[in-house]
C-alpha positions as CSV (number, residue, x, y, z in Angstrom):
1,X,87.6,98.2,88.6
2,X,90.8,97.2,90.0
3,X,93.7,100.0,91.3
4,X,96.3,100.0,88.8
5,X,99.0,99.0,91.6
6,X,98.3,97.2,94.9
7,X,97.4,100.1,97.7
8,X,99.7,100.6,100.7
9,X,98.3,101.8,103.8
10,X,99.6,105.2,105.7
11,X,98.3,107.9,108.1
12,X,97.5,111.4,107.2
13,X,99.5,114.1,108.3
14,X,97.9,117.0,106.6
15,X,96.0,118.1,103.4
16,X,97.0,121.5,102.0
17,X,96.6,123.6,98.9
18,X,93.7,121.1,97.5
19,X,95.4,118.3,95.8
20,X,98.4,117.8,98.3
21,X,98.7,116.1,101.2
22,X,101.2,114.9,103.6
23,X,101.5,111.1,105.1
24,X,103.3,108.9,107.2
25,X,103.9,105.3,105.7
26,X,104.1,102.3,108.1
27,X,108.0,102.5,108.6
28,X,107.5,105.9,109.5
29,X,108.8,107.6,106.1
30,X,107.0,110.8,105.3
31,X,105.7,111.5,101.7
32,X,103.6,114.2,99.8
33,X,100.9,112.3,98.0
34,X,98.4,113.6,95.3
35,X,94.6,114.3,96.7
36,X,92.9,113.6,93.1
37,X,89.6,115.9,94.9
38,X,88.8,119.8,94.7
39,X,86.1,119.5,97.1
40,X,86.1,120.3,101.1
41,X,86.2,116.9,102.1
42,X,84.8,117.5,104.9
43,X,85.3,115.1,107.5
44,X,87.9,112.9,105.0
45,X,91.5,115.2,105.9
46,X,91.4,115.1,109.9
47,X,95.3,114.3,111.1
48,X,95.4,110.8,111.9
49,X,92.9,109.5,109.9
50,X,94.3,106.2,108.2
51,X,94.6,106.4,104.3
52,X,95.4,104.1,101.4
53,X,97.6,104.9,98.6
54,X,98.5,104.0,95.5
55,X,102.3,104.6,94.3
56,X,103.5,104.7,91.3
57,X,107.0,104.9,89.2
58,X,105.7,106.8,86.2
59,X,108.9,109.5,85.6
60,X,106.0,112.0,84.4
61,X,104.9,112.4,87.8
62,X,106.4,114.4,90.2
63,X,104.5,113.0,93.2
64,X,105.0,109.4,93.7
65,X,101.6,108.1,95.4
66,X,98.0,108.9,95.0
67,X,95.8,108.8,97.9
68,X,92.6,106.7,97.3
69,X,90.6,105.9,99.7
70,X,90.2,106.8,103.7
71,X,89.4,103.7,106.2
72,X,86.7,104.3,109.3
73,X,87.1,103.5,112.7
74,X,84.1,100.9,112.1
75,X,86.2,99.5,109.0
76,X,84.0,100.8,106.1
77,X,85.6,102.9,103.6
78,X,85.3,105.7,101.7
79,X,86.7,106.9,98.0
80,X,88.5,110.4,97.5
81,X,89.7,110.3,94.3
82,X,87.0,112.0,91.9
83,X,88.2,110.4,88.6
84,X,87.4,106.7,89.7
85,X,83.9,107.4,89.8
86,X,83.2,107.6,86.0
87,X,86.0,104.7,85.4
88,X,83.9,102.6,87.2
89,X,81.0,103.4,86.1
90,X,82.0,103.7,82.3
91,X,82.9,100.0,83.0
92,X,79.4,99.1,84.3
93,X,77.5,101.0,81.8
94,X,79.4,99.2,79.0
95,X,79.0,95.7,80.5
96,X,75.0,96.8,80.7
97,X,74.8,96.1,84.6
98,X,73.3,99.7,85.4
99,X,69.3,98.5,84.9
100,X,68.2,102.3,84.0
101,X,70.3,101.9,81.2
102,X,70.6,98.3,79.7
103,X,68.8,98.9,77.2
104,X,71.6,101.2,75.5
105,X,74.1,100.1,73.5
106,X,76.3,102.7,73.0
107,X,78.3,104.6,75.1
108,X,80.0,107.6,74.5
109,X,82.6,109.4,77.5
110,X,82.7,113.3,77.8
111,X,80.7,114.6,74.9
112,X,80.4,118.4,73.9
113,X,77.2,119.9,75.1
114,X,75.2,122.9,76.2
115,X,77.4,126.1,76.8
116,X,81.0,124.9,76.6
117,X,80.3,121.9,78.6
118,X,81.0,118.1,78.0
119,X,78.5,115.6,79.4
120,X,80.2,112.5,81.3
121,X,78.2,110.0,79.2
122,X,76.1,110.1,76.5
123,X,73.9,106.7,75.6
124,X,72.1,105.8,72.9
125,X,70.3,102.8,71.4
126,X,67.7,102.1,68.4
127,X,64.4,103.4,69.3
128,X,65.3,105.2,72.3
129,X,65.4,108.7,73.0
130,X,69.3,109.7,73.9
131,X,70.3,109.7,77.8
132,X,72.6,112.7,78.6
133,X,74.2,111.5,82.1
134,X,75.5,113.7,85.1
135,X,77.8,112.3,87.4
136,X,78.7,113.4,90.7
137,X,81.2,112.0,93.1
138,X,79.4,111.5,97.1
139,X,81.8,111.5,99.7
140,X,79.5,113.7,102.5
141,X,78.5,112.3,105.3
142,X,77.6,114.0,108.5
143,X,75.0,111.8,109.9
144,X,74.8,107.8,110.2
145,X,73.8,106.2,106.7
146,X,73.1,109.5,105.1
147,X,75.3,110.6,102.1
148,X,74.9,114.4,101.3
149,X,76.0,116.6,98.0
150,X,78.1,118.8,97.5
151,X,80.7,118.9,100.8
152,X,81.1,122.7,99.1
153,X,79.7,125.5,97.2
154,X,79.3,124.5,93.6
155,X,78.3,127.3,90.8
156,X,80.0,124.2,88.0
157,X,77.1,121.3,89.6
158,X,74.5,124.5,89.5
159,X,75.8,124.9,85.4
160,X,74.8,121.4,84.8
161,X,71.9,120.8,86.1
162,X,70.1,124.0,84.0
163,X,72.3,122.5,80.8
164,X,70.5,118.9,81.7
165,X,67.6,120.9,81.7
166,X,68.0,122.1,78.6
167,X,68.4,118.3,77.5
168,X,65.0,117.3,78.9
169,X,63.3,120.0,77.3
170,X,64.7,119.2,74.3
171,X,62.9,116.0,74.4
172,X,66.5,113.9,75.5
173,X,66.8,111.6,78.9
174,X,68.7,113.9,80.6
175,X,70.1,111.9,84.2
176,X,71.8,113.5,87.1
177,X,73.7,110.3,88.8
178,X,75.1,110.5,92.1
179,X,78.0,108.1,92.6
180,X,78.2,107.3,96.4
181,X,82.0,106.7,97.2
182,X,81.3,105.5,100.6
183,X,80.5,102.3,102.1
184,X,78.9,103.3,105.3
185,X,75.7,104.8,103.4
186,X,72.2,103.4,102.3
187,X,70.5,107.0,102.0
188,X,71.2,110.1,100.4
189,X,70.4,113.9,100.4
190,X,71.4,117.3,98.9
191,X,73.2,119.2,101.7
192,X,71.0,122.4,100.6
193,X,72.2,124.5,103.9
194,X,76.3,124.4,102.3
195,X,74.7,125.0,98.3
196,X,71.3,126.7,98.6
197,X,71.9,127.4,95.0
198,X,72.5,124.5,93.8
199,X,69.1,122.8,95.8
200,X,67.4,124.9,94.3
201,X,68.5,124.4,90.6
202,X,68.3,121.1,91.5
203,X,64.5,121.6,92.0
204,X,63.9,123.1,89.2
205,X,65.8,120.2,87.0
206,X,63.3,117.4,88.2
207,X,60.3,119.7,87.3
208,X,61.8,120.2,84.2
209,X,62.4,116.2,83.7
210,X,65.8,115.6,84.3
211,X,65.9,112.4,86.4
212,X,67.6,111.4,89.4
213,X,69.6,108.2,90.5
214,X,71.7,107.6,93.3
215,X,73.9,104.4,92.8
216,X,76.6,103.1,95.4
217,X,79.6,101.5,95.7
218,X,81.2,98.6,97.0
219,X,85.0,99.8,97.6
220,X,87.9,98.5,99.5
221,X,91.9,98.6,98.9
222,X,91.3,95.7,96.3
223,X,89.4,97.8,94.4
224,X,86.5,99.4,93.0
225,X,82.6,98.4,91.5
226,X,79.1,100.0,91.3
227,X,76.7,99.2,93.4
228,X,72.8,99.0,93.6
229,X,70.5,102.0,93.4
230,X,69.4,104.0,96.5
231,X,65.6,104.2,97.0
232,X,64.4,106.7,95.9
């Protein structure tokens, strides 16, 4: 998946009130850019980090750039914006290149389930029971190589695990898919001590059958494309 417009590199200033944050381009103007990420991003939003943004001229938008991705010190990067994760893999899924799921040939985005809920894909083929698929975005990191979930408290992630649940008992696939946004990772864990809540109903999902993959990415200011599957 390619960026809409070619990315332009800046430094952070400062992220405030979620889905703002302040940056300095590379002649030194200063813009507010859009953080497309309700999370903590813990460890992404330190001043001085160096960012990559993607502007646009659309009049609808009040805020000019978006910012993408952050670049490491050791030149891997890592993706902040929360809706490219199901663009990309919505691309993958449909072009069969996700091996858990080949075998399905139709793909359906943000389906009505559960308790007022809408599952991020829902697959189905002839003779196969229908796959109900989770995603979450990964951006975590706190030790080297290991990608954690969630960076905060979330009672929405706890929600739909027990609704995927619900789908396994029912007899469905039901898939909880971690999308790893980072490049610097080739392990991954829940960060049970920030969500003790959600570990736990995360527990109880996989005894009930709902199954879980961990996919990443290979991302960079050109753009954007899934990965291989963690071990398990």
């Amino acid at each position: 998946m390619k960026f809409s417009r070619p990315l332009i590199r800046a430094t952070l200033i400062k992220r405030y009130k979620r889905f703002l944050a302040d940056c300095r381009l590379q002649d030194g103007q200063e813009i507010t850019a859009h953080c497309a990420n309700p999370g903590s991003m813990m460890g992404l939003a330190e001043p001085g980090m160096r960012v990559w943004l993607e502007p646009n001229d659309d009049p609808k938008k009040k805020l000019k750039y978006g910012w993408r991705l952050v670049e490491h010190a050791s030149g891997d990067f890592t993706g902040v914006d929360t809706s490219v994760p199901n663009r990309a893999l919505r691309a993958a899924l449909e072009a069969g290149q996700i091996a858990a799921f080949a075998a399905y040939s139709t793909v359906r985005a943000e389906v009505k389930y559960g308790q007022n809920s809408r599952i991020d894909f829902l697959l189905s083929g002839a003779g196969l029971p229908d796959a109900y698929v989770e995603v979450k975005s990964v951006t975590l990191s706190r030790q080297p190589g290991l990608a954690e979930f969630p960076d905060s408290v979330t009672a929405r992630g706890a929600k739909h695990l027990r609704e995927l649940s619900e789908m396994a008992a029912a007899g469905h696939r039901a898939v909880m898919l971690y999308l790893v946004q980072r490049t610097d990772c080739d392990r991954f864990a829940l960060a049970g001590d920030i969500d003790p809540t959600y570990a736990a109903e995360f527990t109880r999902a996989r005894a009930m059958g709902v199954e879980r993959l961990v996919i990443g990415t290979q991302i960079s200011p050109e753009g954007v494309a899934v990965g291989q599957p963690f071990a398990d």
